[in-house]
C-alpha beads as a LAMMPS data file, in Angstrom:
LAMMPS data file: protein, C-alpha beads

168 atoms
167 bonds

1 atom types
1 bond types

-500.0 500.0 xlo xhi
-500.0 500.0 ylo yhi
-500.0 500.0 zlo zhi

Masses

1 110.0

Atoms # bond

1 1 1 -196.413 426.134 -429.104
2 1 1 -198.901 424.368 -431.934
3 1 1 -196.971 422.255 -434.477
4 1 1 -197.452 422.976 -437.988
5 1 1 -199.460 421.663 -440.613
6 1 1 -196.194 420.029 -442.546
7 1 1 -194.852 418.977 -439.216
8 1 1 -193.976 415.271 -438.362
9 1 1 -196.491 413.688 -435.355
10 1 1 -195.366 410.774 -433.015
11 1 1 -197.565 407.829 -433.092
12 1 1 -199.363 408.979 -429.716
13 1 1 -200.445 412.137 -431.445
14 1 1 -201.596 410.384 -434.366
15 1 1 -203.572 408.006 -432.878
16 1 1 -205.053 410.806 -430.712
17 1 1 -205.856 412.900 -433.877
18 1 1 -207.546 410.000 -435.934
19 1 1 -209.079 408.558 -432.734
20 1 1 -208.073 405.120 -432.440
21 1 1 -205.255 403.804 -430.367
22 1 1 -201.548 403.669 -430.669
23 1 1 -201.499 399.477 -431.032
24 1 1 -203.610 400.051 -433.946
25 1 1 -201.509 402.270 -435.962
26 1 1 -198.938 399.606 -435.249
27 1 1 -201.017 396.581 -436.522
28 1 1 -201.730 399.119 -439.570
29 1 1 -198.771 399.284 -440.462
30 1 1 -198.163 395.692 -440.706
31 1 1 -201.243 395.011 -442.432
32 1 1 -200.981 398.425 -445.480
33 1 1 -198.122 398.636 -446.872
34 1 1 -198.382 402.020 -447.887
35 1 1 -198.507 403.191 -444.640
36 1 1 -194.734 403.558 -443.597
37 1 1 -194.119 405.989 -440.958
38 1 1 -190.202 407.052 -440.866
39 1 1 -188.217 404.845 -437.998
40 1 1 -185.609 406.637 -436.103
41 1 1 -182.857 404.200 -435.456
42 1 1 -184.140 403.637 -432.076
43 1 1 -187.597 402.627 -433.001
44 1 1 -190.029 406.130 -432.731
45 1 1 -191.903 406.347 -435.508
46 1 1 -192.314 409.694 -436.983
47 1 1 -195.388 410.005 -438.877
48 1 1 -195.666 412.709 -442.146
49 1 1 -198.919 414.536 -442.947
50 1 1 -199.154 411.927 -445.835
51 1 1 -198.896 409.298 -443.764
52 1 1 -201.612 410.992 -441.357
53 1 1 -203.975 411.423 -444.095
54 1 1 -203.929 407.538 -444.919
55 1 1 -203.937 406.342 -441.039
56 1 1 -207.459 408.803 -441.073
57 1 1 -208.572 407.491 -444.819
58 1 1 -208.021 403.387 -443.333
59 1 1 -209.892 404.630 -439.971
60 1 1 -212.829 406.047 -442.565
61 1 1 -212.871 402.790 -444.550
62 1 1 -212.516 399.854 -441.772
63 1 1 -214.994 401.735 -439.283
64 1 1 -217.403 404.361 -440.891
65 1 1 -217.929 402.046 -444.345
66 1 1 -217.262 398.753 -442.549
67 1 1 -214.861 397.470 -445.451
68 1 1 -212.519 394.785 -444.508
69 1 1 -209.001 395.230 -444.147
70 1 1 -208.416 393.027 -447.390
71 1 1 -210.809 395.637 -449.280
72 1 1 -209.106 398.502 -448.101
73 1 1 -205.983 397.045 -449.121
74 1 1 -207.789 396.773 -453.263
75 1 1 -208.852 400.373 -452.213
76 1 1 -205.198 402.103 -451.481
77 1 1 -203.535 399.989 -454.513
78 1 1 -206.454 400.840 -456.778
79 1 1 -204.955 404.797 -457.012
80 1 1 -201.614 404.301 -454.748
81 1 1 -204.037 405.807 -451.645
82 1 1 -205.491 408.992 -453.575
83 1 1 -208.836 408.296 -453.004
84 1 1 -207.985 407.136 -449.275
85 1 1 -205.596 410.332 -448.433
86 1 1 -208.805 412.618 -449.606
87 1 1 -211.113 410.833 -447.609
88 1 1 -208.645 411.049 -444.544
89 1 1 -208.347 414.713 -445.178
90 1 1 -211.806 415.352 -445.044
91 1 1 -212.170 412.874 -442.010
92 1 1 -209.833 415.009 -440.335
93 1 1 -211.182 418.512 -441.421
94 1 1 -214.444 417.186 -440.123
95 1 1 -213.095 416.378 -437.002
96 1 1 -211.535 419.442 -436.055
97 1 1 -213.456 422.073 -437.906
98 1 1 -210.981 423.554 -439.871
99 1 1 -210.456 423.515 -443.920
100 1 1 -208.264 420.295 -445.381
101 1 1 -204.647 420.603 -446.172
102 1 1 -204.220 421.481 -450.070
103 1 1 -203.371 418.048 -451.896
104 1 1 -200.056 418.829 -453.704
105 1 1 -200.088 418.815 -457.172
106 1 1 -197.831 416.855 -459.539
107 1 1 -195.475 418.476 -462.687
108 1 1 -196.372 417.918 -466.001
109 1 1 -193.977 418.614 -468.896
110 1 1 -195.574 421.629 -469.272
111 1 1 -195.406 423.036 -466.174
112 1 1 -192.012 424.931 -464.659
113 1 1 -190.209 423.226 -462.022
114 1 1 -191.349 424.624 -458.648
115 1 1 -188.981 427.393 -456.768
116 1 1 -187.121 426.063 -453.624
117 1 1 -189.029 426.359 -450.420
118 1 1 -188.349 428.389 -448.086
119 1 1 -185.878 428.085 -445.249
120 1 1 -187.201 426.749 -442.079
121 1 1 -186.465 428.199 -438.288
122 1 1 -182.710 426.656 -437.486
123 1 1 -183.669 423.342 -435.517
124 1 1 -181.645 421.111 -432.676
125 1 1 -180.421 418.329 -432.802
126 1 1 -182.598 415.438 -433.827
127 1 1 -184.738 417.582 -435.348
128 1 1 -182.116 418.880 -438.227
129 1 1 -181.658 415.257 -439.312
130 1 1 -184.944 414.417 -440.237
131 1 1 -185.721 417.713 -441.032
132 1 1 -183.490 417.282 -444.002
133 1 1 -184.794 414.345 -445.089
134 1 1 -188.005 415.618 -445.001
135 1 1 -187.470 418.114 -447.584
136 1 1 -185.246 415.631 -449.535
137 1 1 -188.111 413.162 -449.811
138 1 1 -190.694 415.970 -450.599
139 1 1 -188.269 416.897 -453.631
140 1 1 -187.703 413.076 -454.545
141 1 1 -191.677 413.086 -454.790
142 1 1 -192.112 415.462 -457.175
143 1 1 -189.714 413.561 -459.762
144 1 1 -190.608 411.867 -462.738
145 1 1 -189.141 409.129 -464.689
146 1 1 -186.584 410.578 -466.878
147 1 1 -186.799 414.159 -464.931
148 1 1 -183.420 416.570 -465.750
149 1 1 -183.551 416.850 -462.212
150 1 1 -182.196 413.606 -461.372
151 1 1 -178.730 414.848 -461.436
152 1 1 -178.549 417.698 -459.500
153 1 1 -180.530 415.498 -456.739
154 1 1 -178.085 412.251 -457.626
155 1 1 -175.816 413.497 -455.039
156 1 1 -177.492 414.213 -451.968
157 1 1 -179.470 411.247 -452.856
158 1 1 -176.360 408.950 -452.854
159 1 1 -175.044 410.908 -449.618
160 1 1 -178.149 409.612 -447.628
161 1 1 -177.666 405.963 -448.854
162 1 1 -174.656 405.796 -447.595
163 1 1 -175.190 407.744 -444.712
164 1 1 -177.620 405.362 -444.304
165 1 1 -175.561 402.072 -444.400
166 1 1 -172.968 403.155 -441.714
167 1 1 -176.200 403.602 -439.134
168 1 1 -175.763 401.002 -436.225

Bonds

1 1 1 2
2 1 2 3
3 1 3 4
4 1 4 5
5 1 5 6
6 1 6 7
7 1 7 8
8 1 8 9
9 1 9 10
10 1 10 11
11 1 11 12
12 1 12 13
13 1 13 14
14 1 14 15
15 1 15 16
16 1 16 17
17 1 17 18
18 1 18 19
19 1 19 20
20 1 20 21
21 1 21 22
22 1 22 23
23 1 23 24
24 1 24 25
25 1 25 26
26 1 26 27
27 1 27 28
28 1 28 29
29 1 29 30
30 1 30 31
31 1 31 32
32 1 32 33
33 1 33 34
34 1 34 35
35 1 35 36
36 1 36 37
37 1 37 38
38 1 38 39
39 1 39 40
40 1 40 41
41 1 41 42
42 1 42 43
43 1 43 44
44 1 44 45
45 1 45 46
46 1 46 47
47 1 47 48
48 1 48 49
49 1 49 50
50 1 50 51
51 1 51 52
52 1 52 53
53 1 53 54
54 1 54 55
55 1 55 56
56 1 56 57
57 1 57 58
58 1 58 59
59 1 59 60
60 1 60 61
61 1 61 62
62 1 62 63
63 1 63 64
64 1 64 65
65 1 65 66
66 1 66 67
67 1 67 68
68 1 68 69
69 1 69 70
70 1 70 71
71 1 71 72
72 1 72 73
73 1 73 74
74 1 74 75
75 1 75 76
76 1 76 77
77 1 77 78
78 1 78 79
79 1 79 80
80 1 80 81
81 1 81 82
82 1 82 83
83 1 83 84
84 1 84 85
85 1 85 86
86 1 86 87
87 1 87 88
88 1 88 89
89 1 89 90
90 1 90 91
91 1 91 92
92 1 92 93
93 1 93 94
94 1 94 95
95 1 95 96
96 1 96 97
97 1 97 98
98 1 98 99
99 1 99 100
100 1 100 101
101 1 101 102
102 1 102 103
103 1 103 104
104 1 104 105
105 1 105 106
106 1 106 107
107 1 107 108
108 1 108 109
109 1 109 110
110 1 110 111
111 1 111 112
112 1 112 113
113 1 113 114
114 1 114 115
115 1 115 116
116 1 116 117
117 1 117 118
118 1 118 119
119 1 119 120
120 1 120 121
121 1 121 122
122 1 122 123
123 1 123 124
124 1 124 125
125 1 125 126
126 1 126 127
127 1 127 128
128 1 128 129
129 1 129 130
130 1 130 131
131 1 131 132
132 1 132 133
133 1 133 134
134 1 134 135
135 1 135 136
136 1 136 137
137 1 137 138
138 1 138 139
139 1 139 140
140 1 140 141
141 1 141 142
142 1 142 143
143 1 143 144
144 1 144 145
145 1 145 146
146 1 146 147
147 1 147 148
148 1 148 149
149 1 149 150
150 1 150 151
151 1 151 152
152 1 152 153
153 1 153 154
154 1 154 155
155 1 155 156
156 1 156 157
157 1 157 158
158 1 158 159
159 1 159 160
160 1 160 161
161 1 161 162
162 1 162 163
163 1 163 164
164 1 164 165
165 1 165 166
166 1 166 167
167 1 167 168
């Protein structure tokens, strides 16, 4: 069975996707600090479709424009990685033939506050966890400074922190 679009990739699928090797996305990560893959507490690295766009947008910059990794650093902190997620997502539409995941859009204060997503298929076991936090950090996203809200996210967002301290 395919995985989604939204769906979280290991680093071997990743680095199969974008075409470069696993060891690479590593070194990326130590070099771009905007690429942070989530870390299960044993070490796998779950990568988000974010964080796919930006492994293909670096690939794009450091080997199809030949831009050093110190210019595609100025590049990413130039627009937080816009620019670099777009040219990733066209990278990978390219790639595979098919159309580019739709770039989400942020609220303004004049727009409504989106409607809750819908429910996803019941998952197993390590799969419910992050999951969760998935959706928690999509929500935590969309927020703006001063954003009513903050408090009726405070919670769950407290919840995690300290479910997050008492991890081995």
């Amino acid at each position: 069975m395919a995985k989604g679009a939204e769906a979280f990739r290991s680093i071997g699928e990743v680095a199969s996707l974008i075409g470069v090797a696993p060891h690479v996305l590593r070194y990326w990560e130590t070099q771009f600090a905007a690429l942070k893959p989530m870390k299960r507490p044993d070490g796998r690295r779950y990568y988000r479709p974010a964080d796919i766009e930006l492994a293909a947008g670096i690939c794009v910059l450091l080997r199809e424009d030949g831009m050093t990794i110190r210019g595609a650093i100025r590049q990413i902190a130039a627009d937080r990685g816009a620019t670099v997620r777009q040219r990733g997502t066209a990278h990978l539409a390219t790639r595979f033939g098919k159309s580019a995941r739709p770039a989400p859009t942020k609220l303004t204060s004049t727009q409504p506050a989106p409607t809750r997503e819908p429910e996803p298929k019941p998952l197993e076991g390590d799969a419910v966890w992050l999951a969760r936090l998935s959706a928690l950090a999509r929500h935590l996203q969309r927020l703006q400074p001063g954003d009513a809200r903050w408090s009726s996210l405070r919670a769950p967002v407290l919840g995690l922190a300290q479910a997050m301290l008492r991890l081995p």
